[in-house]
BAKE-485992 format. One record per residue (C-alpha): residue in three letters; x, y, z; chain. Coordinates in steps of 0.2 Angstrom, whole numbers, plus 5000, padded with zeros to 4 digits. Each point is the difference from the previous one (the first is absolute). Layout:
// BAKE-485992
@residu = ALA, x = X, y = Y, z = Z, chaine = A $
...
//
This chain:
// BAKE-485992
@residu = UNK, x = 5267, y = 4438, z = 4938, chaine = A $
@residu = UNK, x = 5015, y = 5008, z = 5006, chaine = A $
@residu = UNK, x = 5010, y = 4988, z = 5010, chaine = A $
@residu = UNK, x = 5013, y = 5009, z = 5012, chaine = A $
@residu = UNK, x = 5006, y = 4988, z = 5011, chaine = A $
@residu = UNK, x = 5015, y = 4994, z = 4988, chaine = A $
@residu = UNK, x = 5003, y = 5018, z = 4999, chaine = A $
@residu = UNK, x = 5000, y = 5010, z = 5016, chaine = A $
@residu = UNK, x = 5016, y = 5003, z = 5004, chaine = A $
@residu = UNK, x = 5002, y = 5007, z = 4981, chaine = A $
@residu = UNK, x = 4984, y = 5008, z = 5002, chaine = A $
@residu = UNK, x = 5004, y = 5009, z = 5016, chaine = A $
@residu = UNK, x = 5016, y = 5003, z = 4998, chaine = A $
@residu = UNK, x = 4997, y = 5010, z = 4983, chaine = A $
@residu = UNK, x = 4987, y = 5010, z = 5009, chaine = A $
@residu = UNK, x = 5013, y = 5006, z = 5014, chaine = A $
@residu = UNK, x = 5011, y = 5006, z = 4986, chaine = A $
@residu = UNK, x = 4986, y = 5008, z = 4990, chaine = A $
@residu = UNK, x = 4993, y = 5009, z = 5016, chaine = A $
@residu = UNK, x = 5017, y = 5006, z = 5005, chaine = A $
@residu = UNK, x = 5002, y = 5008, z = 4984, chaine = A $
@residu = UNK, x = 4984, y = 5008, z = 4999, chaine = A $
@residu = UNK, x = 5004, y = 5006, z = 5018, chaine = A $
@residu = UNK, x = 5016, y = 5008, z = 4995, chaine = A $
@residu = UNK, x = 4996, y = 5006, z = 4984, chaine = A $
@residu = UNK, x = 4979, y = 5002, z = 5000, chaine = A $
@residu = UNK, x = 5000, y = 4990, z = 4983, chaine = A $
@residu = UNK, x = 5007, y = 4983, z = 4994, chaine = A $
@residu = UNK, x = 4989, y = 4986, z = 5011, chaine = A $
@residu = UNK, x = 4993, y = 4994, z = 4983, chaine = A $
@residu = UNK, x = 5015, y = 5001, z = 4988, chaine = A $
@residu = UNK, x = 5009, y = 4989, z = 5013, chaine = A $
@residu = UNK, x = 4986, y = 4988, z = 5003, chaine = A $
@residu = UNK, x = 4998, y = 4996, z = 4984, chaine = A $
@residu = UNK, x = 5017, y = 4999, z = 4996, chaine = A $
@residu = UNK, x = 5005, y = 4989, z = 5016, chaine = A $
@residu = UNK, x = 4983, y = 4987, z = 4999, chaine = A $
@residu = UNK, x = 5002, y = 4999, z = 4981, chaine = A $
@residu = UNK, x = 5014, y = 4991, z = 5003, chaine = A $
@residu = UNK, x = 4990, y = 4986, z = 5007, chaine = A $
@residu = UNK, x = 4983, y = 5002, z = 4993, chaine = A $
@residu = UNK, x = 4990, y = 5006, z = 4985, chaine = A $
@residu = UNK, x = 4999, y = 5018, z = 4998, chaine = A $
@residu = UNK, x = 4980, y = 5000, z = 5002, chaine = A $
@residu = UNK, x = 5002, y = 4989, z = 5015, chaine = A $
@residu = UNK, x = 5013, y = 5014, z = 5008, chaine = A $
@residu = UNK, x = 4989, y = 5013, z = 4995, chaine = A $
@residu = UNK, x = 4983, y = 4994, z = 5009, chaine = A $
@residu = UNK, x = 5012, y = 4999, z = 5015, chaine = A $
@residu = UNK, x = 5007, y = 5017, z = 5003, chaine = A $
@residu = UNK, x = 4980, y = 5008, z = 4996, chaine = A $
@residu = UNK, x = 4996, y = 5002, z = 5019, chaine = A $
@residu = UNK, x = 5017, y = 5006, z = 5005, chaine = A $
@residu = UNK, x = 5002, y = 5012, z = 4986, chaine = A $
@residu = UNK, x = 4984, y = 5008, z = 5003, chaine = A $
@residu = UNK, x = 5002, y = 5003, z = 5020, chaine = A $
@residu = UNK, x = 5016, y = 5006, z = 4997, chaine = A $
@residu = UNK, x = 4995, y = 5012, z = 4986, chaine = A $
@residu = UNK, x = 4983, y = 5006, z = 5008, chaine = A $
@residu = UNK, x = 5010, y = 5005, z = 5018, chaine = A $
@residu = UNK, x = 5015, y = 5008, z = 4987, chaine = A $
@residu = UNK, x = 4986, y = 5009, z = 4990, chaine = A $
@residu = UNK, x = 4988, y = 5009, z = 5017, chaine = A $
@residu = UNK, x = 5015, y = 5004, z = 5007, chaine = A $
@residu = UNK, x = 5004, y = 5012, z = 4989, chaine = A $
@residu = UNK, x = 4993, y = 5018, z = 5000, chaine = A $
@residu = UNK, x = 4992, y = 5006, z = 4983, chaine = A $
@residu = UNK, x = 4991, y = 4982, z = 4994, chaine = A $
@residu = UNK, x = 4987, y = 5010, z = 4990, chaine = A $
@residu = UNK, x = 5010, y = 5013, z = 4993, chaine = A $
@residu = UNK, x = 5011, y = 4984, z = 4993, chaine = A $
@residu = UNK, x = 4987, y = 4990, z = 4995, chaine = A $
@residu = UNK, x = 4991, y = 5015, z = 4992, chaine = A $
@residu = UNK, x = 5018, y = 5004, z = 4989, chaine = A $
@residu = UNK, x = 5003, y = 4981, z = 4995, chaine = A $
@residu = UNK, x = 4983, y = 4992, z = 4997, chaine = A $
@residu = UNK, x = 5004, y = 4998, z = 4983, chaine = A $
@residu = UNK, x = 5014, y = 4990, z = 5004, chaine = A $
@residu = UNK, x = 4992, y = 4990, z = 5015, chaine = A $
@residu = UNK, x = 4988, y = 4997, z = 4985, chaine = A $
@residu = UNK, x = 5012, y = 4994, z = 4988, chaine = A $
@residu = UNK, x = 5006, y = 4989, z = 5013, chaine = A $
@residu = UNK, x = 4985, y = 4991, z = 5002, chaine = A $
@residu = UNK, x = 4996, y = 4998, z = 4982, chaine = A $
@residu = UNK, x = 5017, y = 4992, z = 4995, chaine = A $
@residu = UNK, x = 5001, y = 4989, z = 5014, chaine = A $
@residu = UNK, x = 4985, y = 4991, z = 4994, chaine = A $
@residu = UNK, x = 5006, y = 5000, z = 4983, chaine = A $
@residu = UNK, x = 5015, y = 4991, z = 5005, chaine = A $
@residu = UNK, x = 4995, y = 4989, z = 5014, chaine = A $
@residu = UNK, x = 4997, y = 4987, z = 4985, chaine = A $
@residu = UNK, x = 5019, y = 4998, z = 5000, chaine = A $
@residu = UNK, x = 5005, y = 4995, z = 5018, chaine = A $
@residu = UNK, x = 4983, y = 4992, z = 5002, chaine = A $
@residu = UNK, x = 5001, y = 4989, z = 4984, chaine = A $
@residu = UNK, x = 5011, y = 4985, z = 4997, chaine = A $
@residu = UNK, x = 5013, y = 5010, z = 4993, chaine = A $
@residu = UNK, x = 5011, y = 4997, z = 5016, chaine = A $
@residu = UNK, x = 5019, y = 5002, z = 4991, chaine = A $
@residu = UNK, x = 4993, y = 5016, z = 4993, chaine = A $
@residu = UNK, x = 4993, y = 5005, z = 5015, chaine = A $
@residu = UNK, x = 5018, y = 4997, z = 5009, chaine = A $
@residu = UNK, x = 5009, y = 5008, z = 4988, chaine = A $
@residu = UNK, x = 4990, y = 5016, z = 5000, chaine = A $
@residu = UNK, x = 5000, y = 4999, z = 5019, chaine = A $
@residu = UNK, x = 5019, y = 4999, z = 4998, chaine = A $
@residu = UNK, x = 5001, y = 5015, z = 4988, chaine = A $
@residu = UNK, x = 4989, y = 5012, z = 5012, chaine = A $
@residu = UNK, x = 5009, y = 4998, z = 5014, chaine = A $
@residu = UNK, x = 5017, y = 5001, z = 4990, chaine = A $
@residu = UNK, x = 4995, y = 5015, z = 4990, chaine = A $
@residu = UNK, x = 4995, y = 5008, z = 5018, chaine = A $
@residu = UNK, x = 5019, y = 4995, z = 5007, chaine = A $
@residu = UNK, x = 5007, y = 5009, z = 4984, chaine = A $
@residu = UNK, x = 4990, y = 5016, z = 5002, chaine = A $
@residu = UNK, x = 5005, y = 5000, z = 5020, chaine = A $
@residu = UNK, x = 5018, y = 4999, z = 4999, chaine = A $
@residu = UNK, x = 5000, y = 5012, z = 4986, chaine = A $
@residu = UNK, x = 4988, y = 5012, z = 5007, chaine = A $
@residu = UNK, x = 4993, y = 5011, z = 4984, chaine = A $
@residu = UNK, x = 4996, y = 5015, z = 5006, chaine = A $
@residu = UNK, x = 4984, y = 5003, z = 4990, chaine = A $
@residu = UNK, x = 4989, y = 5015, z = 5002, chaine = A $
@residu = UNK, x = 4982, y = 4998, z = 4991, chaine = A $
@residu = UNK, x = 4993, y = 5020, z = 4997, chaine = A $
@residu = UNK, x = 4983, y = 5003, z = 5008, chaine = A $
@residu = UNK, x = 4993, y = 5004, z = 4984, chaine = A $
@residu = UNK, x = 5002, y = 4982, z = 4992, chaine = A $
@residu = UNK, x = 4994, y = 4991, z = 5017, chaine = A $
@residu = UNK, x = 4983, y = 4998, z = 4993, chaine = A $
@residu = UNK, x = 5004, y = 4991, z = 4984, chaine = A $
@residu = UNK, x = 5017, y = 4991, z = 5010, chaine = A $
@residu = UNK, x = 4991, y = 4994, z = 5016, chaine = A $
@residu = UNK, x = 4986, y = 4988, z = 4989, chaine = A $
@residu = UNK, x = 5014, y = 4993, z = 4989, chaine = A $
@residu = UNK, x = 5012, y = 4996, z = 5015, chaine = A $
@residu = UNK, x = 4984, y = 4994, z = 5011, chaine = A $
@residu = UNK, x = 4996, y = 4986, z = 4984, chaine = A $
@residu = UNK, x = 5017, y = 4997, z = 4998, chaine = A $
@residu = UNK, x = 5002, y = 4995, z = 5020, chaine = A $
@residu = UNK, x = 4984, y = 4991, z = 4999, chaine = A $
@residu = UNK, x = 5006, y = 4988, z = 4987, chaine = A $
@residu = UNK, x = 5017, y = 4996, z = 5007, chaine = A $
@residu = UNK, x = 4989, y = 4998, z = 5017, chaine = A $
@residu = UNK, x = 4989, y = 4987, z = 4989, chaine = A $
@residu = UNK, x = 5013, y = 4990, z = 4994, chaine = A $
@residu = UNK, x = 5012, y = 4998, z = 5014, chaine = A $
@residu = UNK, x = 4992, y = 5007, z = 5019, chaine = A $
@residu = UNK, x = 5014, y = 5015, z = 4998, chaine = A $
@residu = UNK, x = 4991, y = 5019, z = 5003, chaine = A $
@residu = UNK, x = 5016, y = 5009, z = 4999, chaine = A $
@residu = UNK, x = 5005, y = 5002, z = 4982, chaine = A $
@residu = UNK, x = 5000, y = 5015, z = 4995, chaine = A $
@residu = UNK, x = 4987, y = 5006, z = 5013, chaine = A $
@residu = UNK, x = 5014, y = 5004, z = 5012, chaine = A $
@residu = UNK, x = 5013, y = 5007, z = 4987, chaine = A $
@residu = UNK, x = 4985, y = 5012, z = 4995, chaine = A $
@residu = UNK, x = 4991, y = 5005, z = 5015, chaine = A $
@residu = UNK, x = 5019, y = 5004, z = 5007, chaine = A $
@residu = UNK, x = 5001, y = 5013, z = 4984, chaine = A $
@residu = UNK, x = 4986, y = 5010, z = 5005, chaine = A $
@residu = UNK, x = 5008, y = 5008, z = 5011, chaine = A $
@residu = UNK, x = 4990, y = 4996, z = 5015, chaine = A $
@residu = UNK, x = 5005, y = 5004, z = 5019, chaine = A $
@residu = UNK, x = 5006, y = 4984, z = 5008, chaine = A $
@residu = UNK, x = 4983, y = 4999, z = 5012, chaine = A $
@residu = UNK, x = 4993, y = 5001, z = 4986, chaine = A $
@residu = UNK, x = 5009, y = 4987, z = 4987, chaine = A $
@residu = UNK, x = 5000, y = 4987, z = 5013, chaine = A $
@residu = UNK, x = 4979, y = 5002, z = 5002, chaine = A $
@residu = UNK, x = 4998, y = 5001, z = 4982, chaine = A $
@residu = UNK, x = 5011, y = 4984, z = 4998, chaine = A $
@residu = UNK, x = 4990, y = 4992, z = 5015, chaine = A $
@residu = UNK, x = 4983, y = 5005, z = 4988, chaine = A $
@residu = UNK, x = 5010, y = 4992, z = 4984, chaine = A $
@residu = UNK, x = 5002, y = 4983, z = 5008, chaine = A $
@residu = UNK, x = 4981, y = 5001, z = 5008, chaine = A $
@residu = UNK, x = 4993, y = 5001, z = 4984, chaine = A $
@residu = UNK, x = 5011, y = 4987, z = 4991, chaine = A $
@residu = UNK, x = 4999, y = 4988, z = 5014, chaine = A $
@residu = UNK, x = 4980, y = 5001, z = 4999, chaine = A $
@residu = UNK, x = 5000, y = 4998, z = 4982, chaine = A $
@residu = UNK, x = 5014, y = 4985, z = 5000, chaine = A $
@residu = UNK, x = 4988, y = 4992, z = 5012, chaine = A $
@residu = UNK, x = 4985, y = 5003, z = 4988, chaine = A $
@residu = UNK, x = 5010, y = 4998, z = 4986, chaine = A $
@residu = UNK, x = 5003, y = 4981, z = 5007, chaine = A $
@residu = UNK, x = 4984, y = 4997, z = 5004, chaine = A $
@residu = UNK, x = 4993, y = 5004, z = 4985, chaine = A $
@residu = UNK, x = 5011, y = 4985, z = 4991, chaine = A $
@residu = UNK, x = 4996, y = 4991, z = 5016, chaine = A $
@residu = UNK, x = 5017, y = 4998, z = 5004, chaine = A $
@residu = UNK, x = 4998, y = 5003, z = 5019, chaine = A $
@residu = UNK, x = 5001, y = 4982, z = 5007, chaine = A $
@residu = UNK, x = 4990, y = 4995, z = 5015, chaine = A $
@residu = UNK, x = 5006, y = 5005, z = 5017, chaine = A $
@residu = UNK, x = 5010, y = 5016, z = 4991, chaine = A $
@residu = UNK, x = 4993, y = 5010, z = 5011, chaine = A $
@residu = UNK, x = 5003, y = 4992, z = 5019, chaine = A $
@residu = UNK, x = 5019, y = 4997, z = 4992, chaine = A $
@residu = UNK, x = 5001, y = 5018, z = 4995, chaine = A $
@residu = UNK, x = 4996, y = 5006, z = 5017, chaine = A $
@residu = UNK, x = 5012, y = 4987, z = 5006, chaine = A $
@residu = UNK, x = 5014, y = 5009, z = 4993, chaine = A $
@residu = UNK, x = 4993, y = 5016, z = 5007, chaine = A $
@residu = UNK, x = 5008, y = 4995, z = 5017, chaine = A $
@residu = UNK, x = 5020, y = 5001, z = 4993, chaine = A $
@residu = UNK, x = 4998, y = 5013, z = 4989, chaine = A $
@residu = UNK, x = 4994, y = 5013, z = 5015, chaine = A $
@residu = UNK, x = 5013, y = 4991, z = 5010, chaine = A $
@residu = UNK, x = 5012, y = 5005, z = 4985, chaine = A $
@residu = UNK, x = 4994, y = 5017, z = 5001, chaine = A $
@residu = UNK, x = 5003, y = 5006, z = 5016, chaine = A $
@residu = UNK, x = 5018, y = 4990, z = 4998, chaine = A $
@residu = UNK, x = 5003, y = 5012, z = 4986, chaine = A $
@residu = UNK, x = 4996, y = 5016, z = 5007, chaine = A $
@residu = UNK, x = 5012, y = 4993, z = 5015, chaine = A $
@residu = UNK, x = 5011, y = 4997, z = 4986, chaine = A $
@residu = UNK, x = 4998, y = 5020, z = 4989, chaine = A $
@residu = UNK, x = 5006, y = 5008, z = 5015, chaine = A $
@residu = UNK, x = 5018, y = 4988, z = 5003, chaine = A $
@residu = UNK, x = 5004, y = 4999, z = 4983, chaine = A $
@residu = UNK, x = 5004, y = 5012, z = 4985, chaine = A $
@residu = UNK, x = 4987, y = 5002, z = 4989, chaine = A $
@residu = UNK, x = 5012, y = 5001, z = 4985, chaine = A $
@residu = UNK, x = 5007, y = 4985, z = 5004, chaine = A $
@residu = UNK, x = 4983, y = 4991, z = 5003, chaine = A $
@residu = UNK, x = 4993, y = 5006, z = 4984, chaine = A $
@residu = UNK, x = 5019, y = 4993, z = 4990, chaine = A $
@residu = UNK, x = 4996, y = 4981, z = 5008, chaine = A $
@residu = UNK, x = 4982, y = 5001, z = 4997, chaine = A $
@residu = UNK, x = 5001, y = 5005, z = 4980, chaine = A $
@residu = UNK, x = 5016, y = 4988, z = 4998, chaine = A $
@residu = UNK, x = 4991, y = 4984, z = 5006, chaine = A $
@residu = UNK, x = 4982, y = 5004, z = 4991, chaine = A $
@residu = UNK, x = 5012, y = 5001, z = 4984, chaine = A $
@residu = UNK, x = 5007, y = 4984, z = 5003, chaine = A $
@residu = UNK, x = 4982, y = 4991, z = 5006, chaine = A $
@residu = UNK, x = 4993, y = 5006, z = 4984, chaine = A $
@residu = UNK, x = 5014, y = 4996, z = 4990, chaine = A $
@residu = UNK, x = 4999, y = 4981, z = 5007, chaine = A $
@residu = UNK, x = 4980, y = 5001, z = 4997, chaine = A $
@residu = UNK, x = 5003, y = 5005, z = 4986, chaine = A $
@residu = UNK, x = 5012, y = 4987, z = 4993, chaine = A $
@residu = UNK, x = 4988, y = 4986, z = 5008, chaine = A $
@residu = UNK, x = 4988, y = 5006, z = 4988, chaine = A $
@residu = UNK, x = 5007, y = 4998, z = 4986, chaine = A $
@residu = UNK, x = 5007, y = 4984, z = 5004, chaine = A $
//
């Protein structure tokens, strides 16, 4: 049983933050969930709460965009992949294995802040995408698995294919549906989603809308430069502390 009352204020505070940055940026509500609530809590306990509030958001980000089925038709293979290493790695944030799990979670999100600040510019040929986009979509499952994290390397990869900015920012919103309704079968398979998961997921579905539509408020007063700078900086410090509680 999930017990929220000693951690509201963490709880919807984390979600205001998380929502603002998807609102800003279209991606990230997860990444700083996770980070932000596994400060205070298990990984697996963070993950069954941001289910509900990643899927909403993902599923309006995905239909708002204007070629879903010529998308999901060019990277079902990975969409596939996702699913597949997702379940293979659920064990890990599921287990019992929580210092690893931490640590992992730290090293995603700090491996994420690394490639944001430095901002490879990758371009993947059209001709290796079918061999390219099942391998990235395993590797993304299995970091989603182990620590609640979709981005790594699904966002470093669907940005080198070149796609119109519509068009990256629907096929991002597909990438994080997928992984957020295999993380959820991936837990429930190790019957790691604790009783009441669900009504505090949707609990936390209040602040991160509310975090959205601060966002958005936010994308059009503030540099986006400057935005994307604070928000890579602080994930690579949050994963480096996750990352060092981990191991300790």
């Amino acid at each position: 049983m999930i017990d929220l009352i000693p951690n509201v204020p963490l709880i919807t505070g984390t979600f205001i933050v998380a929502g603002m940055v998807k609102g800003a940026t279209g991606l990230g509500l997860p990444t700083v969930a996770m980070g932000l609530l596994g400060l205070a809590m298990p990984p697996v306990q963070a993950a069954a709460l941001l289910l509900v509030p990643s899927l909403v958001t993902n599923v309006w980000q995905l239909l708002a965009g204007p070629r879903f089925g010529a998308l999901l038709r060019r990277l079902w293979g990975m969409m596939f992949g996702v699913v597949a290493g997702t379940l293979a790695g659920s064990g890990l944030i599921a287990g019992t294995a929580g210092h690893a799990a931490t640590a992992t979670l730290g090293s995603a999100l700090a491996l994420y802040g690394v490639a944001g600040l430095l901002k490879p510019r990758l371009r993947v040929p059209a001709a290796a995408e079918p061999w390219a986009s099942p391998l990235v979509g395993v590797a993304t499952g299995l970091v989603t698995g182990a620590t609640g994290v979709f981005v790594v390397p699904a966002v470093p990869y669907l940005g080198s294919l070149g796609l119109q900015r519509d068009d990256l920012v629907q096929a991002l919103g597909l990438s994080f549906t997928i992984s957020t309704l295999a993380l959820a079968a991936g837990l429930a398979w190790h019957g790691a989603l604790p009783t009441g998961a669900a009504g505090a997921s949707l609990l936390a579905l209040v602040p991160a809308l509310t975090g959205m539509v601060l966002g958005g408020w936010l994308r059009a007063r503030v540099r986006p430069k400057n935005f994307r700078l604070i928000f890579f900086a602080g994930l690579l410090v949050l994963g480096g502390e996750l990352f060092w509680r981990g191991l300790t």
